[in-house]
GUTOR-565899 format. One record per residue (C-alpha): residue number from 1; residue in one letter; chain; x, y, z. Coordinates in nm, 3 decimals, padded with zeros to 5 digits. Layout:
BEGIN
<rec num="NUM" residuo="a" cadena="A" px="X" py="Y" pz="Z"/>
...
This chain:
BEGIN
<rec num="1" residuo="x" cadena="A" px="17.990" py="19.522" pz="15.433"/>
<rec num="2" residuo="x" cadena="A" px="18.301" py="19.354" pz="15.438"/>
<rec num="3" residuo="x" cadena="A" px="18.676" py="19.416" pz="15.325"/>
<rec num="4" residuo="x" cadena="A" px="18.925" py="19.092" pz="15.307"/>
<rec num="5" residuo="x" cadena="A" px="18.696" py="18.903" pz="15.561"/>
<rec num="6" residuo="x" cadena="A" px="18.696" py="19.194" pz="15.800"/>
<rec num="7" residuo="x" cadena="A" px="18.380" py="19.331" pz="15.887"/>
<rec num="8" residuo="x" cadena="A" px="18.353" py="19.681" pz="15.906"/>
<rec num="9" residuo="x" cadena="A" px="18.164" py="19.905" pz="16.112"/>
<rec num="10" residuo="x" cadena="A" px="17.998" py="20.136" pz="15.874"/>
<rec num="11" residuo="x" cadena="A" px="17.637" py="20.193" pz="15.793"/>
<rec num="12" residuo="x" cadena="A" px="17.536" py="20.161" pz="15.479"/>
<rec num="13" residuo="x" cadena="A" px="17.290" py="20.472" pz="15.474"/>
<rec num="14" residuo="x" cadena="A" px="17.606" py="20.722" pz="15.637"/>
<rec num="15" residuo="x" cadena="A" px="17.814" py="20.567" pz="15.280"/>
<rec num="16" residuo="x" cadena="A" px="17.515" py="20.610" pz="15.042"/>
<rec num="17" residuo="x" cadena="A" px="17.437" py="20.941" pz="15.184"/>
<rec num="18" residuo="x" cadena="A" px="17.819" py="21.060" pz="15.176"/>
<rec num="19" residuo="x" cadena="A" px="17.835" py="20.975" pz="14.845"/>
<rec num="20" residuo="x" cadena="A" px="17.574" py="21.093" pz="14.695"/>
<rec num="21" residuo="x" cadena="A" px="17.683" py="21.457" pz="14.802"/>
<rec num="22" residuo="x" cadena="A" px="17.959" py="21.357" pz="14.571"/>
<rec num="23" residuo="x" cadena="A" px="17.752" py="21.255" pz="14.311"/>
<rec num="24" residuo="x" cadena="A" px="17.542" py="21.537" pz="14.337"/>
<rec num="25" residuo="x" cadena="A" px="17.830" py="21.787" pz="14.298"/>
<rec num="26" residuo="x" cadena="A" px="18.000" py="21.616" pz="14.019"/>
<rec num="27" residuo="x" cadena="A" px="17.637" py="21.606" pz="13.802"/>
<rec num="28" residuo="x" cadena="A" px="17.539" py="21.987" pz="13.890"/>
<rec num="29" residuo="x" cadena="A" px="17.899" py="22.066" pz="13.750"/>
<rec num="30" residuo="x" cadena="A" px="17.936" py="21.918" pz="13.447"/>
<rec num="31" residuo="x" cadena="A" px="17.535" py="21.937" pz="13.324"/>
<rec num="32" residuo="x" cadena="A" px="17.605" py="22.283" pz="13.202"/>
<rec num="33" residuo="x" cadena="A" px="17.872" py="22.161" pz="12.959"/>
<rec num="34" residuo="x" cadena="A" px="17.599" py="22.052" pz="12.658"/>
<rec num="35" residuo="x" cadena="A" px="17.397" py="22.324" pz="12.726"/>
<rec num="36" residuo="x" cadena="A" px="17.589" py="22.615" pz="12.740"/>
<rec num="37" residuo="x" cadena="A" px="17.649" py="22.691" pz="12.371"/>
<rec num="38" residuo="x" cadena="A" px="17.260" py="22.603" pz="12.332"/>
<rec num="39" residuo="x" cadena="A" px="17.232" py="22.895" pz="12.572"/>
<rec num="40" residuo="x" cadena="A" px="17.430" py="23.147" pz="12.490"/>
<rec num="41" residuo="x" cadena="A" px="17.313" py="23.093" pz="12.112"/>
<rec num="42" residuo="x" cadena="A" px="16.976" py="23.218" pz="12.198"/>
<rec num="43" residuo="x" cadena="A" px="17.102" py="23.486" pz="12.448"/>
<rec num="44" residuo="x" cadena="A" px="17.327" py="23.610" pz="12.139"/>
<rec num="45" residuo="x" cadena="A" px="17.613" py="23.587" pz="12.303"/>
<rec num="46" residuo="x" cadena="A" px="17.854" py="23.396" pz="12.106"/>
<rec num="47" residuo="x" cadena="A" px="18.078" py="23.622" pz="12.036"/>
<rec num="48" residuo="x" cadena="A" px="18.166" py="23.655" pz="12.443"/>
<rec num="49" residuo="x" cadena="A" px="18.160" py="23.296" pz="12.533"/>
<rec num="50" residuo="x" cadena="A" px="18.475" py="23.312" pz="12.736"/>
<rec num="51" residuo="x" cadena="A" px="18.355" py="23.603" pz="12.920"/>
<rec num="52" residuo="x" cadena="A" px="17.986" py="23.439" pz="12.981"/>
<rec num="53" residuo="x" cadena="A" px="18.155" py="23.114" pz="13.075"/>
<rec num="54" residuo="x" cadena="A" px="18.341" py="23.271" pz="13.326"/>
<rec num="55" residuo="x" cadena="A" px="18.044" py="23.474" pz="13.484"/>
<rec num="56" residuo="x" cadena="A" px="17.856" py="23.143" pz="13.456"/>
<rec num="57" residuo="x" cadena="A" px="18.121" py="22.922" pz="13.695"/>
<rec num="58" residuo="x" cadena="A" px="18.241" py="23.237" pz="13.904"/>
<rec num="59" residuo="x" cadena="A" px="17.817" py="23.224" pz="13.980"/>
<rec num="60" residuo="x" cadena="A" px="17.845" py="22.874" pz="14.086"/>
<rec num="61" residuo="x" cadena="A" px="18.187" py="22.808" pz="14.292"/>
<rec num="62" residuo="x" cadena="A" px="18.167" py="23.154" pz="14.542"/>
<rec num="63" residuo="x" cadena="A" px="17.806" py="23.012" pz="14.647"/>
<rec num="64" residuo="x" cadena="A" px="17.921" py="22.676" pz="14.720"/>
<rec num="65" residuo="x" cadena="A" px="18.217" py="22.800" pz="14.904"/>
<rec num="66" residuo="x" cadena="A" px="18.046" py="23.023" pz="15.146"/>
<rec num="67" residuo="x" cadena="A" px="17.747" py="22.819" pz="15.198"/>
<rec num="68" residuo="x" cadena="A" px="17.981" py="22.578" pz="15.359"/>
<rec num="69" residuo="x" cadena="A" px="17.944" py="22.732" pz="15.692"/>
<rec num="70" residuo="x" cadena="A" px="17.594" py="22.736" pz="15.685"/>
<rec num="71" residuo="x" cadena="A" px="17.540" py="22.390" pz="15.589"/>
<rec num="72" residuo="x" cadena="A" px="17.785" py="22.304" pz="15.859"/>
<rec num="73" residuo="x" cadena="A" px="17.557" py="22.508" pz="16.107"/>
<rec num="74" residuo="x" cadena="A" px="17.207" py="22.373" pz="15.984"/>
<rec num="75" residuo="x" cadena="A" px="17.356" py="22.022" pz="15.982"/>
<rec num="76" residuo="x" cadena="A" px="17.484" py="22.021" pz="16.359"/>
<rec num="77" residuo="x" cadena="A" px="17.131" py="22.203" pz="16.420"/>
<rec num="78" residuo="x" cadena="A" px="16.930" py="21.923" pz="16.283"/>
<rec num="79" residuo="x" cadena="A" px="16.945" py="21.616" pz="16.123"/>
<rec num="80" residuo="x" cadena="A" px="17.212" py="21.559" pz="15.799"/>
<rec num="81" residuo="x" cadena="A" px="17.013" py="21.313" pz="15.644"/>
<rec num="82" residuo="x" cadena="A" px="16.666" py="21.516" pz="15.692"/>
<rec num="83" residuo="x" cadena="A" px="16.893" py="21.867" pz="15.508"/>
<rec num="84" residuo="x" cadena="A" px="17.057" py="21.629" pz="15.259"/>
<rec num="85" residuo="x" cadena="A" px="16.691" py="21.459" pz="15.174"/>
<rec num="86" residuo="x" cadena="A" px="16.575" py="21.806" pz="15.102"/>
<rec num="87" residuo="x" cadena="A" px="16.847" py="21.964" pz="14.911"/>
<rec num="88" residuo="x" cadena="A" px="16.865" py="21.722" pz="14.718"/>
<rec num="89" residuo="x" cadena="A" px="16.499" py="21.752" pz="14.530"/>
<rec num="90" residuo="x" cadena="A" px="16.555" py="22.092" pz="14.545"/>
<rec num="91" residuo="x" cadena="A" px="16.877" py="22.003" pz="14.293"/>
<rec num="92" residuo="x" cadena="A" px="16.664" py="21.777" pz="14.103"/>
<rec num="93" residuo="x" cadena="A" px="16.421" py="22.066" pz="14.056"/>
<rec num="94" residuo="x" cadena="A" px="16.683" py="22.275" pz="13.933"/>
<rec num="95" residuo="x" cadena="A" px="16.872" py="22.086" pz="13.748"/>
<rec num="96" residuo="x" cadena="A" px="16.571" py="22.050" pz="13.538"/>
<rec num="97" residuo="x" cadena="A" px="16.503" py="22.445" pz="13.501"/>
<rec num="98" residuo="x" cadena="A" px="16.812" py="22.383" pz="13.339"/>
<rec num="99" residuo="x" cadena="A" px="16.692" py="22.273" pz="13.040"/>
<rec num="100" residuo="x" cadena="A" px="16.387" py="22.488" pz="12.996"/>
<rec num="101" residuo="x" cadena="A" px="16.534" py="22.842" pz="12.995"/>
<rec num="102" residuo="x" cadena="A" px="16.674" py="23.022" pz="12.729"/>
<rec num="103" residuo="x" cadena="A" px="16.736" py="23.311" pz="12.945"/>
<rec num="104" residuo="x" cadena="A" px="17.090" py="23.404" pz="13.052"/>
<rec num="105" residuo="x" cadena="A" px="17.047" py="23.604" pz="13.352"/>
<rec num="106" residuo="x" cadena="A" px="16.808" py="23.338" pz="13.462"/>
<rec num="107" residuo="x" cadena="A" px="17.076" py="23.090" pz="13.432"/>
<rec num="108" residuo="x" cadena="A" px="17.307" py="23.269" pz="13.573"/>
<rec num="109" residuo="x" cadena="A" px="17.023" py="23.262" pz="13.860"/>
<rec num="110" residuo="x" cadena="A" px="17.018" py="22.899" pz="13.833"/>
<rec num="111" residuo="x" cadena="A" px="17.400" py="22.846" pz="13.864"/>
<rec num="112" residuo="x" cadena="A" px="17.384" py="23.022" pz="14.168"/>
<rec num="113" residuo="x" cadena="A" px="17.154" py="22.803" pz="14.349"/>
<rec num="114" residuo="x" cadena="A" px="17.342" py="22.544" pz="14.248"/>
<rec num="115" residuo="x" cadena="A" px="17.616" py="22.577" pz="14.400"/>
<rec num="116" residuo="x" cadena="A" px="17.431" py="22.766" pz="14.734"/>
<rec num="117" residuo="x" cadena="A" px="17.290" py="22.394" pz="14.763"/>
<rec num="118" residuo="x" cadena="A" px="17.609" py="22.228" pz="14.676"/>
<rec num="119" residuo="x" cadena="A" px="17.751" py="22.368" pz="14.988"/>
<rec num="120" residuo="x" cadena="A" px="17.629" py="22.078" pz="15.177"/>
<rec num="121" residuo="x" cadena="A" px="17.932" py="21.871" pz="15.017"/>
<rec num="122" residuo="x" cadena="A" px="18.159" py="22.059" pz="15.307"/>
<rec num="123" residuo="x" cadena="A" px="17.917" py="21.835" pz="15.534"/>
<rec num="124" residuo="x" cadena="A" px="18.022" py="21.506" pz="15.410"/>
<rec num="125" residuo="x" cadena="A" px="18.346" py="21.402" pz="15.567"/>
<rec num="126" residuo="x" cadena="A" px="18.218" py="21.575" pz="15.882"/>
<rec num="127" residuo="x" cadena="A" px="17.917" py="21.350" pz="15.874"/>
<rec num="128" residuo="x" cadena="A" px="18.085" py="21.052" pz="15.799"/>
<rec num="129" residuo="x" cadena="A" px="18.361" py="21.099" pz="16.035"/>
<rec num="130" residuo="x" cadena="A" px="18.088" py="21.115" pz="16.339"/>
<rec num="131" residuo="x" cadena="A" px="17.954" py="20.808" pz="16.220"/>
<rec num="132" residuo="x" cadena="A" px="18.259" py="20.590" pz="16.175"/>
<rec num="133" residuo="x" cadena="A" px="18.567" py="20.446" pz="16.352"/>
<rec num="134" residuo="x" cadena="A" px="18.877" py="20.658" pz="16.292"/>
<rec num="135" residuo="x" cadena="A" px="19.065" py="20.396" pz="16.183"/>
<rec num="136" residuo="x" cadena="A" px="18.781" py="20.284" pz="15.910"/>
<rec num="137" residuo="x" cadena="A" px="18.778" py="20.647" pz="15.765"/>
<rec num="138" residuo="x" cadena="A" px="18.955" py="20.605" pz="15.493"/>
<rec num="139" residuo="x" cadena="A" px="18.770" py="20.335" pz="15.331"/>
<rec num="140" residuo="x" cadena="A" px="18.454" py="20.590" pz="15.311"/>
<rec num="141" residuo="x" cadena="A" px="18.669" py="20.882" pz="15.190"/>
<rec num="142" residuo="x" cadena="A" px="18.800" py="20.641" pz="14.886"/>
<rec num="143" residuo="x" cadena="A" px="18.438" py="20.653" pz="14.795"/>
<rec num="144" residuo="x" cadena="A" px="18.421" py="21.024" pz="14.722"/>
<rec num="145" residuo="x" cadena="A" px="18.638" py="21.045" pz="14.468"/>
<rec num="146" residuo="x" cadena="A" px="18.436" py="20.772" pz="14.229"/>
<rec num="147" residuo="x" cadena="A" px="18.088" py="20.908" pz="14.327"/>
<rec num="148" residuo="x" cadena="A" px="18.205" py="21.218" pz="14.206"/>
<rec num="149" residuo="x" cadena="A" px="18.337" py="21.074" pz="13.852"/>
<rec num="150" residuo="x" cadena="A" px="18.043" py="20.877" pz="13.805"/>
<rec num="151" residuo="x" cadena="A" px="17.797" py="21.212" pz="13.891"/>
<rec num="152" residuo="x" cadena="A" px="18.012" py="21.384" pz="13.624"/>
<rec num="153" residuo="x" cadena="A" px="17.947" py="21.110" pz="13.370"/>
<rec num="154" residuo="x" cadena="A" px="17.550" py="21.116" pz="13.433"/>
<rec num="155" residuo="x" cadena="A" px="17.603" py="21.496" pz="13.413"/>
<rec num="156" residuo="x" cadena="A" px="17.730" py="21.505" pz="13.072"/>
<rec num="157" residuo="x" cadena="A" px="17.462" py="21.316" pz="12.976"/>
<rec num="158" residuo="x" cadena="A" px="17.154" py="21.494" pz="13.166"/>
<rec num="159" residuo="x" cadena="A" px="17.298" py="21.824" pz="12.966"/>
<rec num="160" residuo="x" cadena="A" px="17.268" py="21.644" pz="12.645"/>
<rec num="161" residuo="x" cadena="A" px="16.931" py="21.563" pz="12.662"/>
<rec num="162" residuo="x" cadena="A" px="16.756" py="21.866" pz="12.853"/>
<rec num="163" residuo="x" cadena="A" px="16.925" py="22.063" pz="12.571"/>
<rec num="164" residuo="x" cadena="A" px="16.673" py="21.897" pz="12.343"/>
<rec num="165" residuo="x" cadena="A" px="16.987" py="21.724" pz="12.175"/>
<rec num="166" residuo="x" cadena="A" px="16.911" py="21.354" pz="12.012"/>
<rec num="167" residuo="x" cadena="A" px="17.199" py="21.108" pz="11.906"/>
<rec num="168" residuo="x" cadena="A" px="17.119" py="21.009" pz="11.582"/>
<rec num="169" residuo="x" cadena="A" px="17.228" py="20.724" pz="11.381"/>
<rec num="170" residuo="x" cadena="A" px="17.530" py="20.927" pz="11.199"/>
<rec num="171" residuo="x" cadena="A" px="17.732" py="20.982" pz="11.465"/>
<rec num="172" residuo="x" cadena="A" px="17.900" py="21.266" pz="11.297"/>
<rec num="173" residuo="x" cadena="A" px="17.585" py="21.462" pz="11.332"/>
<rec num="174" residuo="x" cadena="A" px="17.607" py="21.460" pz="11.684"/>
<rec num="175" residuo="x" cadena="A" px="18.001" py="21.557" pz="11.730"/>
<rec num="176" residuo="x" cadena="A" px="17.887" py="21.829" pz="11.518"/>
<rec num="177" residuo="x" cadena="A" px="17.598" py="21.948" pz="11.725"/>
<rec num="178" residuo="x" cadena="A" px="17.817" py="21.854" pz="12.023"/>
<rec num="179" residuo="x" cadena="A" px="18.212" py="21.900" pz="11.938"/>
<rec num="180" residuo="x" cadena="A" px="18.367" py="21.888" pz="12.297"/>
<rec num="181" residuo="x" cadena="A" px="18.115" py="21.566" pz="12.401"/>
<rec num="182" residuo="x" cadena="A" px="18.351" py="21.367" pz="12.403"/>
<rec num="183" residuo="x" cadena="A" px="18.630" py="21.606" pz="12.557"/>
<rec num="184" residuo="x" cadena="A" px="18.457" py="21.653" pz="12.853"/>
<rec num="185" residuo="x" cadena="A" px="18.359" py="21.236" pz="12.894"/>
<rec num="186" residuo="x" cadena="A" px="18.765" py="21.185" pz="12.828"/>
<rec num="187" residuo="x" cadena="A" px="18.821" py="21.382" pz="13.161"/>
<rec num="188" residuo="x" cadena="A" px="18.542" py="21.270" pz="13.389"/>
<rec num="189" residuo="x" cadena="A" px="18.638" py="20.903" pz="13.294"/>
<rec num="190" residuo="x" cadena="A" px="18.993" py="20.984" pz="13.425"/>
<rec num="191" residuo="x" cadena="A" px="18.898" py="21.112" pz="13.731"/>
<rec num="192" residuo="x" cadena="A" px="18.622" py="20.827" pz="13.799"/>
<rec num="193" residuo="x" cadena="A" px="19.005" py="20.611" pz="13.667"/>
<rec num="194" residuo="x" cadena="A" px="19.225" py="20.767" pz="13.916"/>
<rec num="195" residuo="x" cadena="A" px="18.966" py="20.659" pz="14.198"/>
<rec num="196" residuo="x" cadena="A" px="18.913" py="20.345" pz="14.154"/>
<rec num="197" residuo="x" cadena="A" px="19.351" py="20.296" pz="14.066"/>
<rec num="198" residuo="x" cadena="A" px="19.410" py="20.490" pz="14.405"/>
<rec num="199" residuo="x" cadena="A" px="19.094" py="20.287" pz="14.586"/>
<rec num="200" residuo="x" cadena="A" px="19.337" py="20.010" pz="14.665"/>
<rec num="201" residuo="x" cadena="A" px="19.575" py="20.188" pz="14.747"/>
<rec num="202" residuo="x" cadena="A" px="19.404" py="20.431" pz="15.013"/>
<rec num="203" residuo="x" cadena="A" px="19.209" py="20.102" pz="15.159"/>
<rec num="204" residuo="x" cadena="A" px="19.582" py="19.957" pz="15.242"/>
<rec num="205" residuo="x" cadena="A" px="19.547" py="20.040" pz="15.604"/>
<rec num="206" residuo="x" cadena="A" px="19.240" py="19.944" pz="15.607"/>
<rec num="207" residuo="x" cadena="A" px="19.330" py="19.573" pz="15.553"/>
<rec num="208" residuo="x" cadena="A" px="19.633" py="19.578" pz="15.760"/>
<rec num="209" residuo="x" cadena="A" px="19.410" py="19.753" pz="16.075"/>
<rec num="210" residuo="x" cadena="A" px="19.657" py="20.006" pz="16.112"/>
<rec num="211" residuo="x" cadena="A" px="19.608" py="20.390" pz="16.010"/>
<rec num="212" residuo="x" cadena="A" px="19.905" py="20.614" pz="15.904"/>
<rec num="213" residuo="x" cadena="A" px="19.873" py="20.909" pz="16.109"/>
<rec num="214" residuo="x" cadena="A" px="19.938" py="21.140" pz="15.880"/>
<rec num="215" residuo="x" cadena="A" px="19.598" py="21.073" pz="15.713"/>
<rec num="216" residuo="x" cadena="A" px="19.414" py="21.098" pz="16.047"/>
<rec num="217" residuo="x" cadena="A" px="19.311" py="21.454" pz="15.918"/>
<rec num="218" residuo="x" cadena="A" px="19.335" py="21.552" pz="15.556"/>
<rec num="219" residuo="x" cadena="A" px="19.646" py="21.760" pz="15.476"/>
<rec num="220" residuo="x" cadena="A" px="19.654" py="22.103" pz="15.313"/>
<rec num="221" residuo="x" cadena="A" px="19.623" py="22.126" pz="14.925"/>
<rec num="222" residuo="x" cadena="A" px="20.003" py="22.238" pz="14.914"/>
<rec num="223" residuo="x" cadena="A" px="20.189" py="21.993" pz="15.150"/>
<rec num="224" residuo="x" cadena="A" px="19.970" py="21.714" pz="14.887"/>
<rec num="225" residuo="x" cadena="A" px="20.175" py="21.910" pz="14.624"/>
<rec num="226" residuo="x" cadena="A" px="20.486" py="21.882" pz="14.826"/>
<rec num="227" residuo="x" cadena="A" px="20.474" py="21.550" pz="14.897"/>
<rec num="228" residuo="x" cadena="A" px="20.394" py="21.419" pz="14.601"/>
<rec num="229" residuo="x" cadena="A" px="20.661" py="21.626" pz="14.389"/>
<rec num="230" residuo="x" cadena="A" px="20.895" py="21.477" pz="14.695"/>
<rec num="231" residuo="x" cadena="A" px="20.786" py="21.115" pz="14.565"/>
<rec num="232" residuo="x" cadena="A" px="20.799" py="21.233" pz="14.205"/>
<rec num="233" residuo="x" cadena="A" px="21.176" py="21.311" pz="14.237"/>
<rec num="234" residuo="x" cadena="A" px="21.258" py="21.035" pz="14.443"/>
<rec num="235" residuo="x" cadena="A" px="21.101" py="20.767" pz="14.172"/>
<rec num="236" residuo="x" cadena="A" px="20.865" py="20.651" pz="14.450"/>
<rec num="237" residuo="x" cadena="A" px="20.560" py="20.782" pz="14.285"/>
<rec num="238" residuo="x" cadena="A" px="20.372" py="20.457" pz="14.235"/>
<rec num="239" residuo="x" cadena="A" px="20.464" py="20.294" pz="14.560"/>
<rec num="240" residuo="x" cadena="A" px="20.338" py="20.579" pz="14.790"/>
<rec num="241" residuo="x" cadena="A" px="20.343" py="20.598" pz="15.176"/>
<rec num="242" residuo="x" cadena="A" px="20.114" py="20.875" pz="15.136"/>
<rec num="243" residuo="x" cadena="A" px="19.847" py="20.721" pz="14.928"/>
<rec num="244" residuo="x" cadena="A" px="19.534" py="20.986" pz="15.030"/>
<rec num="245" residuo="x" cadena="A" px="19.748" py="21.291" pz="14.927"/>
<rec num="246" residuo="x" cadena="A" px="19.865" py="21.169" pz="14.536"/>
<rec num="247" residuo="x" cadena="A" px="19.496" py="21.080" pz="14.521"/>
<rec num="248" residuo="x" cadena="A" px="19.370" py="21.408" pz="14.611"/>
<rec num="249" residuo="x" cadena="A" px="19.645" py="21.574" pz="14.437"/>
<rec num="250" residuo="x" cadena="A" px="19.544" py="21.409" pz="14.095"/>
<rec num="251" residuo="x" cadena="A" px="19.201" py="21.523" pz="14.170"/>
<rec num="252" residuo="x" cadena="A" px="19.297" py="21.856" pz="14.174"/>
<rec num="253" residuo="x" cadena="A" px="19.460" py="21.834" pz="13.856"/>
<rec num="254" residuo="x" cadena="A" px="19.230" py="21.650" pz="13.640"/>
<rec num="255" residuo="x" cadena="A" px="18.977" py="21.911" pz="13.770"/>
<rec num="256" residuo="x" cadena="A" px="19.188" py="22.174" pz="13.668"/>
<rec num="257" residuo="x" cadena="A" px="19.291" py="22.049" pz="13.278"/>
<rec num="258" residuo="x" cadena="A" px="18.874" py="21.976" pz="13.248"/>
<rec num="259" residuo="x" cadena="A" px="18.801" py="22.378" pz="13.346"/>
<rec num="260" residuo="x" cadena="A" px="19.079" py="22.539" pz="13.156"/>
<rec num="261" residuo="x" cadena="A" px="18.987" py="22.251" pz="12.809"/>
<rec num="262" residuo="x" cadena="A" px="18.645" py="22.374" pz="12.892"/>
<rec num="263" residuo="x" cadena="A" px="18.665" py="22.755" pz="12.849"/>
<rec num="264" residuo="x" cadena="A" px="18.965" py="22.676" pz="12.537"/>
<rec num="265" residuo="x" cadena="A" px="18.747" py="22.497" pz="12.367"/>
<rec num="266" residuo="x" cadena="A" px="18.481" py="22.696" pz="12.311"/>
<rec num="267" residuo="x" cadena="A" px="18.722" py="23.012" pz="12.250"/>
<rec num="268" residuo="x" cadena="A" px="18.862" py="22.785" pz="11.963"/>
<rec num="269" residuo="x" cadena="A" px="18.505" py="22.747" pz="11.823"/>
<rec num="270" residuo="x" cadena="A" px="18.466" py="23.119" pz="11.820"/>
<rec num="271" residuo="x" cadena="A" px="18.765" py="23.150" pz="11.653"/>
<rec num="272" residuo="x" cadena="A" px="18.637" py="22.913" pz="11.389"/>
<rec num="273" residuo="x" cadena="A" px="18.273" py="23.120" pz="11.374"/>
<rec num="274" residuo="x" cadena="A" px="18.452" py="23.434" pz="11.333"/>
């Protein structure tokens, strides 16, 4: 794998295997998007979407949160590729129940899982900072950010069709059976956007040889948010010296807007049902 004529000393197996945590996380996030209102229709819950909605990702975020440490643990224990090999048909397994159940609490169930075996995502910078040359991080951790968007893509479009949903040949007839497709697709193509914009940038060093050393550990979520309103003020904001912060901090927002659209929409469409 090279970069500019410079070959660089990363396996390919630590890059696919780093980003397919990414991708992983990104499909097992967005997959419940098509299906939820299929869900809760059967479950005759309609009238509480907001409230099921937020059972449904308070379910899956806690779990993936505090299974971090125990990934971390079984990881340094015994192989990361061996635990990533396995968790990962164990998500394919489940993402699958997902389509078959009509069952709330049994989704709810499933949600829950998901994100317990989502935890191993805390496990991917640590396993491919082991593996590569401090000064060659970056150019893995660029990666993250597009595996992700492109996992949220094929997400959106696993949910569509394990909720028994067919695109016909009106297209109407399928905005109608699926109003906020397109909503949701809108924001995980501007996150898969923002990572391949900020790609060049973050690679910079990684051309020149030279890392900042500010990046030689990932910064806090608020001093990206100070930094970056810092470059905002001072008209600097495309021209960054601090290229791995503004990408994570547009992350963070783009994440944001797709949750809170999320749970709006759908209180808009029980507006419109009521």
């Amino acid at each position: 794998m090279t970069f500019e004529g410079y070959k660089l000393p990363i396996g390919r197996s630590i890059l696919l295997i780093s980003c397919m945590m990414y991708f992983v996380e990104g499909m097992t996030f967005t997959i419940v998007f098509p299906i939820i209102n299929e869900i809760l229709s059967h479950c005759h819950v309609t009238r509480w979407v907001g409230a099921a909605e937020f059972v449904l990702l308070f379910c899956y975020i806690p779990p993936q949160i505090l299974s971090g440490y125990v990934h971390g643990a079984v990881a340094n224990r015994f192989d990361h590729k061996k635990i990533v090999f396995v968790e990962s048909i164990l998500l394919s397994m489940i993402l699958l129940a997902h389509g078959y159940t009509s069952s709330y609490p049994l989704f709810i169930l499933l949600r829950m899982i998901c994100g317990f075996l989502n935890g191993m995502v805390s496990t991917a910078k640590e396993f491919a900072a082991k593996n590569t040359e401090p000064k060659r991080r970056q150019y893995v951790y660029a990666f993250f950010g597009f595996a992700w968007g492109i996992g949220s893509l094929v997400g959106i479009w696993c949910g569509f069709t394990l909720s028994g949903k067919r695109l016909t040949s009106n297209p109407s007839d399928f905005l109608v059976l699926n109003p906020f497709f397109f909503s949701f697709v809108s924001c995980a193509v501007l996150v898969l956007l923002i990572s391949i914009l900020y790609y060049a940038t973050t690679a910079f060093y990684i051309g020149s040889g030279d890392v900042d050393p500010q990046h030689s550990n990932k910064p806090s979520t608020l001093q990206n948010l100070k930094d970056s309103w810092a470059d905002i003020k001072s008209k600097n904001l495309m021209i960054v010296s601090t290229p791995w912060q503004h990408y994570r901090m547009m992350q963070y927002v783009l994440l944001f807007l797709l949750r809170v659209h999320f749970v709006g929409s759908f209180a808009d469409a029980e507006v419109v049902a009521l």
